[in-house]
N, C-alpha and C positions, 0 to 999 in steps of 0.2 A: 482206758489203757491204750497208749500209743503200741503197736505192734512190733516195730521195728524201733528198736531202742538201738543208741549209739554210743560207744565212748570217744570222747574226744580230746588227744594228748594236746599238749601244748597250742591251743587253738590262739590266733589270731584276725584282724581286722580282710574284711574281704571287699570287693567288688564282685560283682554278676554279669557276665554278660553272656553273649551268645546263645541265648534257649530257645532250643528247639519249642515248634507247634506243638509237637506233646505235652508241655510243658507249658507252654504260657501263649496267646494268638497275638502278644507283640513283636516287632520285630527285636535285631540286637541289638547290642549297646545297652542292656536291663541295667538301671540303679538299683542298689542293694533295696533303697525303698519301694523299688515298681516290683521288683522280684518278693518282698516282704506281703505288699498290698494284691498281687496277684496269688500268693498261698494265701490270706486270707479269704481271699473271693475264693478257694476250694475249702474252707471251712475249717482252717487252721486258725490258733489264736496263741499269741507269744508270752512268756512269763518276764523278758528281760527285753533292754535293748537294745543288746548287743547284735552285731554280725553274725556273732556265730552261731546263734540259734539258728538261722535259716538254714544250717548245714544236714541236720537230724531231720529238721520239716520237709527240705526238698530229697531226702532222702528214703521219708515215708513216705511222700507223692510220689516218687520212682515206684516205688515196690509197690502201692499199694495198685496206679494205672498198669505195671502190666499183668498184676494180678487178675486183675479186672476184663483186659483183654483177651484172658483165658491161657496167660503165659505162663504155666504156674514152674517153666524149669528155669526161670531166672536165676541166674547168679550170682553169689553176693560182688565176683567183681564187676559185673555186669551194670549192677546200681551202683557200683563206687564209681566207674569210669564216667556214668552218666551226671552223678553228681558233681565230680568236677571236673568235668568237660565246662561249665559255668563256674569256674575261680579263676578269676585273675591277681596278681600282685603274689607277696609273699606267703606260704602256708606253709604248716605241717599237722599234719592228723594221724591218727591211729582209728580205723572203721571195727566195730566189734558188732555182732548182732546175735541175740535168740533164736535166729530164725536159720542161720548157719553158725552152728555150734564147732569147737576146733577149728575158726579159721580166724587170724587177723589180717585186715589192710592198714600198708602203711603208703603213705603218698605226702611227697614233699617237693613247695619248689623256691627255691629262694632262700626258704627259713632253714635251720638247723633241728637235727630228730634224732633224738637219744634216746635208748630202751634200755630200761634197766632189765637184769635178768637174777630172779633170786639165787641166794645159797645152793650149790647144789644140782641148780640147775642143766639144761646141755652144752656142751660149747661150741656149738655151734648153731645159730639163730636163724631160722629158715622163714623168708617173708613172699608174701605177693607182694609186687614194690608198684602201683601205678606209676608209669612216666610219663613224663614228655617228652615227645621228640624235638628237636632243636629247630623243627618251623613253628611247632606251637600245636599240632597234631597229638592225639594221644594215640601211643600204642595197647597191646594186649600188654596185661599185668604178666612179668617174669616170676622167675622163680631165681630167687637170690641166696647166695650166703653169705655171713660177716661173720668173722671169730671173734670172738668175745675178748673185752680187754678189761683184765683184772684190775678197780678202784683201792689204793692202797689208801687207805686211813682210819684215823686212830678214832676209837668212841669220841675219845674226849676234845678231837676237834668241832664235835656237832652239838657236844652237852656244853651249857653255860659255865657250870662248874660253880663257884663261888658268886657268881656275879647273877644281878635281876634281871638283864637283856641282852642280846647276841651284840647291840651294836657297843654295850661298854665293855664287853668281853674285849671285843675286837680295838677297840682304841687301846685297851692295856696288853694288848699283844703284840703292840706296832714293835719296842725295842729287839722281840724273839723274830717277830717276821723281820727286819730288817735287815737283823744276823742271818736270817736264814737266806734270803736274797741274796746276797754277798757270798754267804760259805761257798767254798772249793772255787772261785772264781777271781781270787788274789793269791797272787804268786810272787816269791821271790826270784828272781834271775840277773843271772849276770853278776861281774864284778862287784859291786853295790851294794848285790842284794837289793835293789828299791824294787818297789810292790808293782805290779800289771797286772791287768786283766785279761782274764781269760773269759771269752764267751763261746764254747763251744757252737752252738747253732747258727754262728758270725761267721767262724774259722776261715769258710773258703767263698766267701764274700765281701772280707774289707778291702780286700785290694781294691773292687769294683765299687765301694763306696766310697771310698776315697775318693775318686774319678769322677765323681758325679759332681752335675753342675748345679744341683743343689738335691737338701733333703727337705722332705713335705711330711711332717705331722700329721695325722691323720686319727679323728678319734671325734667321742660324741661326750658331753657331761665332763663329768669328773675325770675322766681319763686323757680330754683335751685340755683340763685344766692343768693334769700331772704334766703331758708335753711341752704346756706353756711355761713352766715351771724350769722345766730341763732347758728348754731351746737356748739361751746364752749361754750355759757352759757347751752344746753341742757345738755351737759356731766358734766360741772361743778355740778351744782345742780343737777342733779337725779345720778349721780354716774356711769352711764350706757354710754357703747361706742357707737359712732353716727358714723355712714359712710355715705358718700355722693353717689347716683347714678343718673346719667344722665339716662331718662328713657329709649329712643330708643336705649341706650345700653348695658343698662339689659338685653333688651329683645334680640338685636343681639346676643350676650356673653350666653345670659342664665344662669346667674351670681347667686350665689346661696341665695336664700331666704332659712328659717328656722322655721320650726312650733314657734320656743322661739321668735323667730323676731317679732318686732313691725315695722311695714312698715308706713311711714308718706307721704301723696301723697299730694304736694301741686302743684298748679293748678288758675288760677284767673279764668275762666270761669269755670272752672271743665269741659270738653268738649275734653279734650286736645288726639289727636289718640295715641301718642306715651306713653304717661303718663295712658291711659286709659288699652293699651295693659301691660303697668306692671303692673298695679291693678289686671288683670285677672290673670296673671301669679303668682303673688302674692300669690291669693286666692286659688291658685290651689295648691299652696307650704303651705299653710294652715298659714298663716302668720296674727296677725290680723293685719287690715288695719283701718287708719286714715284718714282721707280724711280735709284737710285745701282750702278754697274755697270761693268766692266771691260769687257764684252765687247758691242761695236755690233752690234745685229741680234739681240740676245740673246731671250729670251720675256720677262723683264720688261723690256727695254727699248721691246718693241714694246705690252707691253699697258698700260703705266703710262699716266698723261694727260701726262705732263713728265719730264724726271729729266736726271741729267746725266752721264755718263761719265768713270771715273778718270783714266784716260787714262797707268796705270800701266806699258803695256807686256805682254809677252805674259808669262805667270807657268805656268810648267813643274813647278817642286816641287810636290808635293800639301800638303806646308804651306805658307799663305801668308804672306810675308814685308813684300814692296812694295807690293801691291793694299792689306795691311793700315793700313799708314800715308798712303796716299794715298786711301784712304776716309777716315780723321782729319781729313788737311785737304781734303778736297772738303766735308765738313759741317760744316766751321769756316767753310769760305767759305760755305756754305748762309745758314748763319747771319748771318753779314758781310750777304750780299744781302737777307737779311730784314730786320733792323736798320739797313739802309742809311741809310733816310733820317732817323735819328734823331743829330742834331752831337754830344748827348754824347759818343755814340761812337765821336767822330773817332780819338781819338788810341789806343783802343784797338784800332781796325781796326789802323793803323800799325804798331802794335809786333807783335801776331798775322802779320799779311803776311810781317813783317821775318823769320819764326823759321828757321833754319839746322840742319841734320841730320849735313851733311859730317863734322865732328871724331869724333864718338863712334865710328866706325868705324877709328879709329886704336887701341884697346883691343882688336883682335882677340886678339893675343899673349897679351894680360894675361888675356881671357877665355878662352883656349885651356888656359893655366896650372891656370887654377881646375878647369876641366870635368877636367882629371885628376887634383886633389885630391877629387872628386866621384864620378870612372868607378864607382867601386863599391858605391855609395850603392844605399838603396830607393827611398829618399822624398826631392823639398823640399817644402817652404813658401813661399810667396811673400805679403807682405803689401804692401798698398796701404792708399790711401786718398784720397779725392778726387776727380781725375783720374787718378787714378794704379791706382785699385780695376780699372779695367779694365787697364792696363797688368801689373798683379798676375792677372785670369785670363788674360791674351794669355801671357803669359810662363809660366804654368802649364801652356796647353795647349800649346802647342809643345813644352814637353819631355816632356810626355805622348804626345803625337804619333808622331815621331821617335825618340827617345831609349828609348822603350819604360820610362818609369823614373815611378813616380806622383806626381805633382806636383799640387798643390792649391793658389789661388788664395784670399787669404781679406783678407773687409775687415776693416784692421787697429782698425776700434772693435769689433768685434764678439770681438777677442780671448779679454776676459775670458768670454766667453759659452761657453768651451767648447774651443776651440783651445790654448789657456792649458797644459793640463793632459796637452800631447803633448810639451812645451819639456822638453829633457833637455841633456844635453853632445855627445849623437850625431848627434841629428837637423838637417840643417842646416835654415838661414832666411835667406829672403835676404827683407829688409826695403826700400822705397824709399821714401827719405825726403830728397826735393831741396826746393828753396827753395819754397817757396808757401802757401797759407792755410792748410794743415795742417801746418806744417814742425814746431811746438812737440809736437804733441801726437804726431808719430813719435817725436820724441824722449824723450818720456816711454815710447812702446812700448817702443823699444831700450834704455833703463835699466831695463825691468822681465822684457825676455828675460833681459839681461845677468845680473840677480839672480838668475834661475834656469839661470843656468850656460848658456843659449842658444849653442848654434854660429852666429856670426852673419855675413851676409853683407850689407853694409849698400849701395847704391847712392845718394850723396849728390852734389850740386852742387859744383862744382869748386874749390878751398881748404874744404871744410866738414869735411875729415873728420875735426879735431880734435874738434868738435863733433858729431859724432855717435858716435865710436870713443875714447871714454875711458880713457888706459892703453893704445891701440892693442889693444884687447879686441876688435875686428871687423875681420872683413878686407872693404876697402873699395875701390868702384869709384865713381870719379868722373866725371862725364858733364859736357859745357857747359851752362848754361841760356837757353835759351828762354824767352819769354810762357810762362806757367804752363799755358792751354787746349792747347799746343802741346809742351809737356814730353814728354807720353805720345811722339809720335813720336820723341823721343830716346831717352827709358827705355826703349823695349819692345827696339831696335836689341843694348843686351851681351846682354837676357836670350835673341835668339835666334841672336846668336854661342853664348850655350852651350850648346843646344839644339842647334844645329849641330854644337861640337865633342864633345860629349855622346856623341853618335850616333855619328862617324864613330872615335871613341875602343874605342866597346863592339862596333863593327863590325856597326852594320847599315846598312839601305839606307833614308840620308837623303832623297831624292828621290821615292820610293815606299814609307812605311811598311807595313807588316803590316794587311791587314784593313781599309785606307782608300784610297779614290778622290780625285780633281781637284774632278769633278763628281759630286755626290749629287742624284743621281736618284729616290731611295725614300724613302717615309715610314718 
């Protein structure tokens, strides 16, 4: 029986270094493995292996050496501060022990740390908070308060309800999340009456976006792929250049931000390590920052200068499905609010506003079908192009996700460059190619798969498939169209019904795939 038992909240990936002679006779710089293989040589032995076991191990080696040295008025924060005085990178913990009964530590650095607090409860949360001081010193543990903030939701956002798993719940909720996103944020004004937007959390910061000598995307997965999605209508309407960055490679690169920069962090948790480390970096390049986010009270919602919330609803599956699409249009409306004041662009607001999600969710069946003409497939292909290039990696990664099956995202100019030369009669492709400024030249792609005997899976605008499926040579999924900026939220809707029945086909678990989290916490 280990003595000193620990609980450990939201634990993540660690480095070791700096331990003291008490602790270990090497010097610093410990790898988490010399720090692992030096508690074994004191007669510890690990069940997992993971990092974060070492945390409980070097925490019983604290207590139990000054034990031993006849300290016996040690203090519980005494061994927490010891403890990680040896963490570096990002953490968050909760220390609880037997051995001091009524007391918790909480110490965080980097990561994000949330306490739920029951029914009933005090309201007012009193913690020992470990810190660090801003050279990297630790101080004495404070004595802190935070008022508690009351979580409003409803049972039945966390119960499936009629449905087998969170993530198909959450695909047949996109039409209500997407109303929801929108609601109280379109307004009529003026002579016209034509529709604007209102973002309140924007209000006293477009002027200063507007100014800016460009905006930078910012986001990890799925949330960089919603960006990708948005960035030509953002450029279109506000006039200003939009660059895409992957955050964990900003921050490798050190890529350069700009006091003129408008920096846009989108995020479904707002939690995200790698996304959080380019906000700081960000802020430090004096950049303002926007924060776009699912989750109120989040870390990027509280350190951004502005930003606005999806307002998507609470999202369970660890793929995301409805946060996905309801970042598409909260940064369509970005955009709308930036371009506001410019009339050309009345009547394009209009139609954008007007776009409809409902129907495409009537293809469940039809995509249910396919995913088992598929169960036993390696690989797809997914090609885009346009707006649609990001619709082609959303639809990629979710069956990579989920489905456990390799699936690749590729823009469909870049075909001949290389891709070309994998098209056989085996391998499927599913090609998207609905009404818009790129319609002609999909269609030139799918005449030149077809030539080379391509298994094709074409996703076209509703009466089009004569025109794209020549000779009924592809098998084809027809979706309504939409404003073209606004497509992507209908297209990406069959690709993760299949992803969906993909999964639940081959028999794994849709809702919590293999080797992946909600929230990513680690770089």
């Amino acid at each position: 029986m280990i003595p000193l038992q620990f609980l450990l909240m939201i634990p993540n990936s660690f480095l070791y270094s700096s331990a003291k002679q008490a602790i270990s006779n090497h010097s610093s710089n410990l790898s988490t493995k010399v720090l692992k293989q030096t508690l074994v040589r004191q007669g510890f032995t690990y069940e997992s292996e993971t990092d974060t076991e070492v945390i409980p191990k070097l925490a019983k080696f604290v207590f139990d050496k000054a034990n031993e040295e006849g300290d016996q008025s040690v203090t519980f924060s005494q061994v927490v501060l010891e403890v990680i005085r040896h963490l570096e990178g990002a953490y968050a913990l909760i220390f609880k022990s037997r051995h001091y009964p009524n007391e918790l530590i909480a110490s965080k650095h980097g990561s994000p740390l949330l306490l739920g607090v029951k029914d009933g409860g005090v309201s007012i949360l009193k913690l020992d908070m470990a810190k660090n001081n801003r050279g990297g010193t630790l101080s004495r543990p404070v004595s802190v308060q935070r008022a508690l903030s009351i979580l409003e939701m409803e049972v039945e956002q966390i119960n499936k309800g009629k449905y087998e798993h969170y993530m198909q719940k959450e695909i047949h909720e996109q039409p209500e999340s997407v109303t929801t996103t929108m609601r109280g944020r379109l307004i009529r004004g003026g002579s016209s009456k034509a529709k604007t937007v209102l973002l309140g959390g924007l209000k006293y910061h477009l002027k200063t976006i507007r100014r800016s000598r460009r905006i930078v995307f910012i986001g990890c997965g799925t949330s960089c792929n919603a960006a990708l999605a948005a960035r030509s209508i953002v450029e279109e309407l506000s006039g200003i250049p939009v660059t895409m960055e992957i955050a964990s490679d900003l921050v490798d690169r050190q890529g350069p931000i700009y006091r003129e920069d408008t920096a846009v962090f989108v995020s479904q948790l707002g939690g995200t390590a790698d996304t959080l480390l380019a906000l700081e970096y960000a802020l430090e390049n004096g950049a303002l920052c926007v924060g776009i986010t699912n989750t109120v009270g989040s870390e990027i919602a509280r350190r951004t200068h502005c930003g606005v919330h999806i307002n998507a609803g609470c999202e369970i599956g660890v793929a995301s499905t409805k946060a996905y699409t309801s970042q598409i249009i909260v940064m369509a409306m970005l955009a709308l609010a930036i371009g506001g004041d410019t009339l050309s662009n009345q009547a394009r607001r209009e139609v954008i506003i007007d776009g409809k999600v409902k129907e495409v969710l009537k293809l469940d069946n039809e995509i249910k079908d396919l995913a088992k003409l598929l169960i036993a497939e390696q690989s797809l292909l997914v090609f885009g192009r346009g707006y649609n290039y990001a619709t082609a990696l959303e639809g990629a990664l979710k069956v990579k996700e989920v489905a456990l099956m390799h699936s690749e995202g590729i823009l469909a100019g870049e075909m001949k460059h290389g891709p070309l030369a994998l098209v056989d009669a085996n391998l499927p492709i599913a090609v998207i190619a609905t009404r818009d400024a790129c319609f002609s030249k999909q269609q030139s792609v799918i005449q030149q798969l077809n030539a080379r005997k391509g298994r094709l899976i074409v996703m076209c605008t509703k009466g089009d498939a004569a025109s794209v499926s020549v000779g009924g040579s592809c098998r084809v999924i027809e979706v309504p169209q939409v404003e073209d900026c606004l497509q992507p939220v209908v297209n990406v809707v069959p690709l993760q019904l299949l992803a969906y029945h993909l999964t639940v086909l081959r028999g794994h678990n849709v809702d919590q795939p293999r080797n992946l989290a909600k929230s990513v916490t680690t770089q």
